[in-house]
C-alpha positions, 0 to 999 in steps of 0.5 A, a space after each residue: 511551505 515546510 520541507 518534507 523528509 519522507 523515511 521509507 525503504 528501497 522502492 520497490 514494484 512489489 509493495 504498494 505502500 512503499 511505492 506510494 511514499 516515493 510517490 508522495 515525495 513526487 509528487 509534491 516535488 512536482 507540485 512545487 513544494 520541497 521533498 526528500 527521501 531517507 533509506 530505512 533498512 531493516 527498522 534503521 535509518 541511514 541516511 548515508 545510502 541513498 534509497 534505490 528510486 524509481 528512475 521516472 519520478 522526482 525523489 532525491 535523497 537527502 544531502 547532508 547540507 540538507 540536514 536542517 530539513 530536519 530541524 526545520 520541516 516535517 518528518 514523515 515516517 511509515 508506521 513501522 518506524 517506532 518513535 521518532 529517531 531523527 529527533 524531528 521538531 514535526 513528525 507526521 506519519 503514514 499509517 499503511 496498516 493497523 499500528 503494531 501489526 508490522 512490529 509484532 505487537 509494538 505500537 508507533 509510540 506516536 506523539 501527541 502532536 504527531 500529523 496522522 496520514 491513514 492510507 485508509 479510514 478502517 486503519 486509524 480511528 481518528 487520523 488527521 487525514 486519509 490519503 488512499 493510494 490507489 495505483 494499479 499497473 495497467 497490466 493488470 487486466 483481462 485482455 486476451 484471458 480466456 476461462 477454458 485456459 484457467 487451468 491454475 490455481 495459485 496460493 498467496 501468502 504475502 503478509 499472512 504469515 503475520 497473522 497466523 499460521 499459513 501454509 501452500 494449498 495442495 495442487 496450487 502455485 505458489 506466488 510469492 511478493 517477489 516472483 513473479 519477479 515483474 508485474 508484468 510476469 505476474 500478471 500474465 500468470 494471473 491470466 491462467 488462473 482460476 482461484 488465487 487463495 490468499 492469506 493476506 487480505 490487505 494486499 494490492 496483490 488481491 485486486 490485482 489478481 481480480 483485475 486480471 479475471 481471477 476469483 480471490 478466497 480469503 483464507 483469513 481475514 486477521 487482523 481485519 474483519 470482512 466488514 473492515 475490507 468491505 468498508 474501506 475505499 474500494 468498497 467490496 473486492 468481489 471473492 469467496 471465503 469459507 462462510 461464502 463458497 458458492 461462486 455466481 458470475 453475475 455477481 462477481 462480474 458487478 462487483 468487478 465492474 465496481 471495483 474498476 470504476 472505484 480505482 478510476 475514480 480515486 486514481 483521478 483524485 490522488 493529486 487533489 488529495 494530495 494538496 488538501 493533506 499539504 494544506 492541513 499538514 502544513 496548517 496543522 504545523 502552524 504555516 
C-alpha cells in the first residue's frame, strides 16, 4: 500500500472538514496503512511547521527523511489547494465544498488523473468516491434543555460571507466559528436557544444547533439550492426558511429523529468506508 501525505491546516475543533482530514490520516494510520500530515498555512504549504494535532490520534508529520513520500505515494490536497505544489506523481483530492466557492472563483485546477474524494454526492458530479464524514461531539444534545428557558435567539454567519451579503439579526446573539470557544461552551449556549438563523447552510454548526433542540432558519441557501441540502447524506435537517415560516413541532420533532438515527448510521460505517476509498485509490494508482 501506497503512503499517504495528507495537506491540511491546523486541526482545529471548529471545522469539520479539517477535522475529518487529521481523522483520515488516523485512521488509516490505525488500520495499518502509512499516513503523513503536511501544514497548509494560508494557500502555502510548509512542510518546515508541523501542524498542531490532535493529541488523541495518530497523525505524525512528514520527516524530511520521509520526502520520498512524495515521490512515491499519494497526495491528498483539500480542495483549497490549486494545482498541485508539491509536484506529486499521485494526487487525490478532498472535495469539502463545491470547487472554487472557498477561492473566490478559482477552481482546484484538478488533473486529469486525479482521485476525487467528495465529502458528499451533491459537491462532485462525478467523483471517484464519496466519503461523508459525520462526527458530532456527544455534547451535542438535548439533556437537561428546557423550551420555557429558550429565551435566545442566536445569528450564524460561518461561511455565508462567501456567498453574499450578511449581517447580525437585531435582538439576536452572535456565534461566531471561534466562540464559543469550546464545543462544549457552544453547546450549552445552544441549550437556551430558540431560533439559530444562519447564513451558512453547509455547515456542521446547523445540525449541531438541531441536536441541541434548536429550530435552524436559513437565511440563504447560496450556493446550494434547499433540494441540494435535502439530498445530501443527512437527508432533511429539520428548519424554517422564508419560503417555510410556520413552525410544527410534530414535524421537526421526526425529522430530528431522522436526523439522529442518519448520523448514527454513518458514524458506525466511516471505518468500512474508509477502506472501500483505500481500496479504489490505491487500485486507481495502479496497486
Amino acid at each position: 500500500m501506497r503512503p499517504i501525505v495528507i495537506v491540511a491546516p491546523d486541526y482545529t475543533h471548529s471545522s469539520n472538514g479539517i477535522r475529518a482530514l487529521h481523522d483520515l490520516c488516523h485512521q488509516i494510520n490505525m488500520m495499518g496503512g502509512t499516513a503523513r500530515m503536511l501544514l497548509l498555512t494560508e494557500d502555502a504549504i510548509k512542510s518546515c511547521e508541523p501542524p498542531q494535532q490532535n493529541p488523541d490520534w495518530n497523525t505524525p508529520t512528514l520527516e524530511e527523511s520521509e520526502r520520498h513520500f512524495l515521490e512515491d505515494g499519494i497526495v491528498i490536497y483539500p480542495e483549497v489547494v490549486k494545482g498541485n505544489p508539491l509536484n506529486a506523481k499521485r494526487v487525490a483530492r478532498w472535495i469539502g465544498n463545491k470547487d472554487g466557492v472557498l477561492r473566490e472563483g478559482e477552481g482546484m485546477d484538478a488533473g486529469p488523473n486525479d482521485f476525487l474524494i467528495a465529502h458528499s454526492r451533491v459537491l462532485c458530479k462525478n467523483p471517484n468516491y464519496v466519503l461523508f464524514y459525520s462526527y458530532v461531539n456527544p455534547c451535542f444534545n438535548d439533556d437537561e434543555s428546557d423550551p420555557e428557558k429558550r429565551v435566545l435567539n442566536a445569528t450564524y454567519i460561518g461561511k455565508g460571507y462567501l456567498y453574499g451579503q450578511v449581517g447580525i439579526l437585531k435582538k439576536t446573539l452572535w456565534i461566531d466559528r471561534k466562540w464559543p470557544c469550546t464545543q462544549e461552551q457552544l453547546a450549552f449556549l445552544l441549550k437556551y436557544v430558540a431560533c439559530f438563523y444562519t447564513w451558512d447552510c453547509w455547515s456542521q454548526t446547523n445540525v449541531d444547533a438541531v441536536l441541541c433542540g434548536c429550530v435552524p432558519f436559513f437565511l440563504n441557501y447560496n450556493p446550494f439550492t434547499s433540494e441540494e441540502i435535502d439530498s445530501a447524506e443527512l437527508g432533511r435537517i429539520p428548519r424554517l426558511d422564508a419560503d417555510n415560516k410556520v413552525f410544527d413541532l410534530d414535524v421537526y420533532t421526526q425529522q430530528r429523529a431522522d436526523l439522529i438515527k442518519r448520523i448514527a448510521e454513518l458514524q458506525a460505517s466511516w471505518d468500512s468506508r474508509i477502506k472501500g476509498m483505500l481500496d479504489k485509490l490505491q487500485a486507481h494508482f495502479g496497486e
